[in-house]
N, C-alpha and C positions, 0 to 999 in steps of 0.2 A: 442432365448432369453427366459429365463425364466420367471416365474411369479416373483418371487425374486429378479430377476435384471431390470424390468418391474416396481417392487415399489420403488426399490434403484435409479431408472432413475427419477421417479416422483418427489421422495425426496429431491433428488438433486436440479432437478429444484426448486422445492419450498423452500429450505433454498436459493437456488442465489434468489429467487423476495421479500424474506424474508428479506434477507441479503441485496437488493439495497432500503428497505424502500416500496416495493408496498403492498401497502394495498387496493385491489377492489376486486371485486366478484368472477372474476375469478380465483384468487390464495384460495377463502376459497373453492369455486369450486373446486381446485384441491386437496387442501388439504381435502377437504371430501371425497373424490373418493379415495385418499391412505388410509386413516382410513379404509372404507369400504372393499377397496380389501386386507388388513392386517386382518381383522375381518372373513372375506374371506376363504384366505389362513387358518388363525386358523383353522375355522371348517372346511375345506378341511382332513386337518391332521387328524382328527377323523376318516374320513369317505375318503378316498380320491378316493373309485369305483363309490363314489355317482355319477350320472349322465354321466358315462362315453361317451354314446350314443349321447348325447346333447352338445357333445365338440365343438365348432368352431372354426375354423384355423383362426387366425388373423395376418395382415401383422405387425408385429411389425419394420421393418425393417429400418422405418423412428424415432423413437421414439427417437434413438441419434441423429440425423440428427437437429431433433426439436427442441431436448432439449439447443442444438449448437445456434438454430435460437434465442430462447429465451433469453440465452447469450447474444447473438449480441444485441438485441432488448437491454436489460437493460444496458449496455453499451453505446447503443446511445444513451440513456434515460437520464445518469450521465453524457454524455459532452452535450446531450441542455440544461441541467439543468447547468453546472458551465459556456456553453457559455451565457448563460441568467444573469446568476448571474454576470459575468463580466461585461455587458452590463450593468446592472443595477447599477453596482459600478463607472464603469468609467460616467454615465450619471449625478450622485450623485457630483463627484467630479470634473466636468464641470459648472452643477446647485450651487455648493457650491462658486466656482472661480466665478461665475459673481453674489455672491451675493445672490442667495437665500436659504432660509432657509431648509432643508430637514432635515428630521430626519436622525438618523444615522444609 
C-alpha cells in the first residue's frame, strides 16, 4: 500500500463519518492526521532520500479491513438512530390517542 492510497483510505473514511453526521473528536483526530501526512508527503517530494535509514515497515494490511468496520459501525449508527426515531414516533401517536398532549 502506498502512502497515497494510505491518505485516500483515510479520506474515505472521513467523508463516510462526515457524510453520516458524526461530529466528535475522533474524526477531527483523523482528519488531522490526513492534513499532516498530506503536508508530509509535500515535503517528501522535495527531498524524498531525506531519512532513508529511519523507514519503518508498517502492517498497513488491515487499514481496509478497518476502514469496512467503520462502515459497518456508521450504518448500525443510522438504523438505532431511525429504530429510535420510530420508537419515539409510534410512542407519540399512542400518547396523543389517549389524550395527551405532546408536542409534535
Amino acid at each position: 500500500m502506498t502512502i497515497q492510497e494510505i491518505i485516500d483510505t483515510l479520506n474515505t473514511t472521513f467523508q463516510k463519518l462526515d457524510d453520516a453526521g458524526v461530529d466528535d473528536a475522533t474524526k477531527r483526530d483523523l482528519h488531522i492526521l490526513i492534513l499532516q501526512l498530506e503536508r508530509e508527503l509535500e515535503t517528501a517530494a522535495f527531498d524524498p532520500l531525506k531519512d532513508v535509514d529511519s523507514v519503518t515497515v508498517a502492517d498497513t494490511s488491515q487499514l481496509k479491513i478497518l476502514s469496512q468496520q467503520v462502515q459497518q459501525e456508521i450504518d448500525n449508527e443510522k438504523a438505532r438512530v431511525q429504530l429510535v426515531q420510530k420508537l419515539m414516533s409510534t410512542a407519540k401517536i399512542a400518547l396523543r390517542a389517549a389524550g395527551v398532549g405532546v408536542p409534535a
